[in-house]
C-alpha positions as MATLAB code, in Angstrom:
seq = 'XXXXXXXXXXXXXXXXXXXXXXXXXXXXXXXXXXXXXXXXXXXXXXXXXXXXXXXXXXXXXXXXXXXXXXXXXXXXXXXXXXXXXXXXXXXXXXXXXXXXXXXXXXXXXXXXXXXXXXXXXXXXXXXXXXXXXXXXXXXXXXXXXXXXXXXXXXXXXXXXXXXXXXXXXXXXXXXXXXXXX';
ca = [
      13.230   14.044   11.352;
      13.521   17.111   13.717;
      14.445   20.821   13.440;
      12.883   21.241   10.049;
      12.593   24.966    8.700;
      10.784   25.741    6.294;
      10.864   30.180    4.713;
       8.999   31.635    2.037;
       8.200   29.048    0.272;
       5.307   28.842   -2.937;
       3.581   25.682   -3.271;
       1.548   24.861   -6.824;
       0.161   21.782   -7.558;
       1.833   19.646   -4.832;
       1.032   18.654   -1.184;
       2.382   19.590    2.579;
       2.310   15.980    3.877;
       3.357   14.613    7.112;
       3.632   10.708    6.824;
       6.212    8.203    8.887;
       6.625    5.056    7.300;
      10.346    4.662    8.289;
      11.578    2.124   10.302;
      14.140    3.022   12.543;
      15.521   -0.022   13.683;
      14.653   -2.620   16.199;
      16.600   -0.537   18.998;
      15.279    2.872   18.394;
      12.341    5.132   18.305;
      10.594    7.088   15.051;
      10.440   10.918   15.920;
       9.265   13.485   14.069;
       9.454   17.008   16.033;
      10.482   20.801   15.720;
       8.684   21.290   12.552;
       8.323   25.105   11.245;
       7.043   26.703    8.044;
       6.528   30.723    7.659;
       5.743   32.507    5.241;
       3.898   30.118    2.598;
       1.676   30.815   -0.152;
      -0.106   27.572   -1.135;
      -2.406   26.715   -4.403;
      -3.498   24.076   -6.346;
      -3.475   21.401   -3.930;
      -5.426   18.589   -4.865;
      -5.198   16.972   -1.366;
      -4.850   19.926    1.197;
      -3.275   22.161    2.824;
      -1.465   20.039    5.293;
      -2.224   16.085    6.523;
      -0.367   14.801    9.302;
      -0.914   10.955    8.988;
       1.108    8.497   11.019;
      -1.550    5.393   11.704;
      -0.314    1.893   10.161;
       3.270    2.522   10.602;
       6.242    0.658   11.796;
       4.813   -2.478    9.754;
       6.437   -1.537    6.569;
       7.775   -5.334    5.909;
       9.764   -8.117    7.562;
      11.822   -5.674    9.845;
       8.527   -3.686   11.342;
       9.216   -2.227   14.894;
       7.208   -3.918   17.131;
       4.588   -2.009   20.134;
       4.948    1.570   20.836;
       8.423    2.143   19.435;
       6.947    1.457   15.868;
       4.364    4.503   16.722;
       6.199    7.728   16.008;
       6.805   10.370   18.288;
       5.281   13.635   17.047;
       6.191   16.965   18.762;
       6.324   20.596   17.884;
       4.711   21.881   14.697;
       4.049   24.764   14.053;
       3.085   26.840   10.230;
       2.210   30.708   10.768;
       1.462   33.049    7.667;
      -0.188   30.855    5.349;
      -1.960   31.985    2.518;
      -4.141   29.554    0.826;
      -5.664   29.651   -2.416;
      -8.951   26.842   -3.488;
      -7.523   24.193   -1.110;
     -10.112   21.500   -0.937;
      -9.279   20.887    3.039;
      -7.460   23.376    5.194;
      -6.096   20.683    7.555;
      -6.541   16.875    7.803;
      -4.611   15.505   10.627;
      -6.795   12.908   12.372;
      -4.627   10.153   11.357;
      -2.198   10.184   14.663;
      -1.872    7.589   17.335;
      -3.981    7.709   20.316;
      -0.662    6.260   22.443;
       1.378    8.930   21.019;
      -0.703   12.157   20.617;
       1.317   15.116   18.687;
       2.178   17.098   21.086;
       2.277   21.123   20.444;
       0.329   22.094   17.210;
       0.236   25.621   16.088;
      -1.414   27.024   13.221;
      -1.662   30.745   12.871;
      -2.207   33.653   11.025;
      -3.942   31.622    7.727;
      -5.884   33.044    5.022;
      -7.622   32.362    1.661;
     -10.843   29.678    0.609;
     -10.525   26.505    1.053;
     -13.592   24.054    1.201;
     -13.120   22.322    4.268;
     -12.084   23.112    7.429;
      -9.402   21.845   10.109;
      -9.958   18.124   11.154;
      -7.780   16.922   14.118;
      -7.266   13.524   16.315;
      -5.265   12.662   19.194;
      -3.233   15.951   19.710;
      -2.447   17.569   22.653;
      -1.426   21.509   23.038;
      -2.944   22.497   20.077;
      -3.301   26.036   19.802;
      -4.812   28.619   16.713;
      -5.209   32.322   15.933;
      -6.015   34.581   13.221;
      -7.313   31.756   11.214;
      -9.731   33.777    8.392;
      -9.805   31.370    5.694;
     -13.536   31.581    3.679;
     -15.754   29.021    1.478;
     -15.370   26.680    4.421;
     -18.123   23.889    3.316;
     -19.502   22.684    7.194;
     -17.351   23.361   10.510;
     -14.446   24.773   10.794;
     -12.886   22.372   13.195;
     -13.504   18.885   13.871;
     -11.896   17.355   16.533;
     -11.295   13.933   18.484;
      -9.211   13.274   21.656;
      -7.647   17.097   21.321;
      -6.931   19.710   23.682;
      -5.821   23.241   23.492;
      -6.850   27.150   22.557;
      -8.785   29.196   19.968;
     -10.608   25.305   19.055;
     -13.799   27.653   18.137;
     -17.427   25.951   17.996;
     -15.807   22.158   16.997;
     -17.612   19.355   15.907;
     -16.640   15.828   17.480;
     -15.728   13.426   14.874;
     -17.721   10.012   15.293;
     -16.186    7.006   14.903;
     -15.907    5.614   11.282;
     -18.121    2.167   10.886;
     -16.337    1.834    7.843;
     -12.798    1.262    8.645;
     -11.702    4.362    7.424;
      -9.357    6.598   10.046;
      -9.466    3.540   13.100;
      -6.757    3.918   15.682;
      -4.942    0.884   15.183;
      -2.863   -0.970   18.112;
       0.944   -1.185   17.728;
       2.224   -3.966   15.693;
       2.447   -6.998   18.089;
       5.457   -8.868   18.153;
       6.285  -12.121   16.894;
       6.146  -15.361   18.571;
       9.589  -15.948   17.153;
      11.938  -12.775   17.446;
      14.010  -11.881   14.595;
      17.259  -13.319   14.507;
      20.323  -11.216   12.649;
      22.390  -13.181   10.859;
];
């Protein structure tokens, strides 16, 4: 997926999801980059705002890709004037591989209630502004592994003991490679 805009859009009752399960073939490479949204007024959500969640992928069945081509490559997002309305969380994209940070993140100019904040993992050249978004239940940001500007007073994220969000290793490939037939 790449150059994705995304104008004036309303969003009731839905989600703003990020997920790669594809499987691009043994000889090529998942991307997902040059994402943009402006201009969105967002309600009802039952899961968020926005979750960017690529972990687990590349093993969707017998043709998986195999080590760090079956990780996506995650570049360039960015969502300015957002208004949000009761979201339950903000942002929830913690879910990204450790090998293959997203790189360039840019939230700006968001406003409304939502109950939880912005949680992020593995991202590189994130960067927020005018964020003044109320009802926030704990911090604002939580963050793993992420670098960047206008990260105000974040809260590291532990590591789960109960599975939950682990930053798996790539697929590893067979002992027997697939033969085409």
């Amino acid at each position: 997926m790449k150059n994705v805009r995304i104008e004036h859009l309303q969003v009731h009752l839905g989600a703003t999801r990020s997920q790669s399960s594809s499987r691009p073939g043994p000889d090529a490479a998942a991307y997902i980059e040059d994402i943009s949204a402006t201009d969105l007024d967002v309600s009802g959500m039952r899961q968020g705002f926005l979750q960017i969640s690529v972990l687990g992928v590349g093993k969707a069945d017998a043709e998986s890709v195999y080590g760090d081509d079956g990780i996506p490559t995650l570049r360039n997002f960015k969502f300015t004037n957002v208004r949000v309305v009761d979201v339950p969380v903000l942002v929830d994209a913690v879910n990204i591989h450790p090998k293959k940070p997203l790189d360039g993140f840019v939230l700006a100019n968001v406003t409304g209630t939502a109950k939880k904040g912005i949680a992020l993992g593995n991202i590189r050249n994130a960067h927020f502004s005018g964020i003044k978004v109320t009802g926030i239940e704990g911090p604002m940001f939580s963050t793993v592994n992420v670098t960047g500007t206008g990260i105000v007073d974040a809260v590291a994220i532990a590591q789960p003991v109960d599975g939950s969000r682990v930053q798996l290793e790539p697929v590893p490939a067979p002992a027997t490679p697939y033969q085409l037939h």
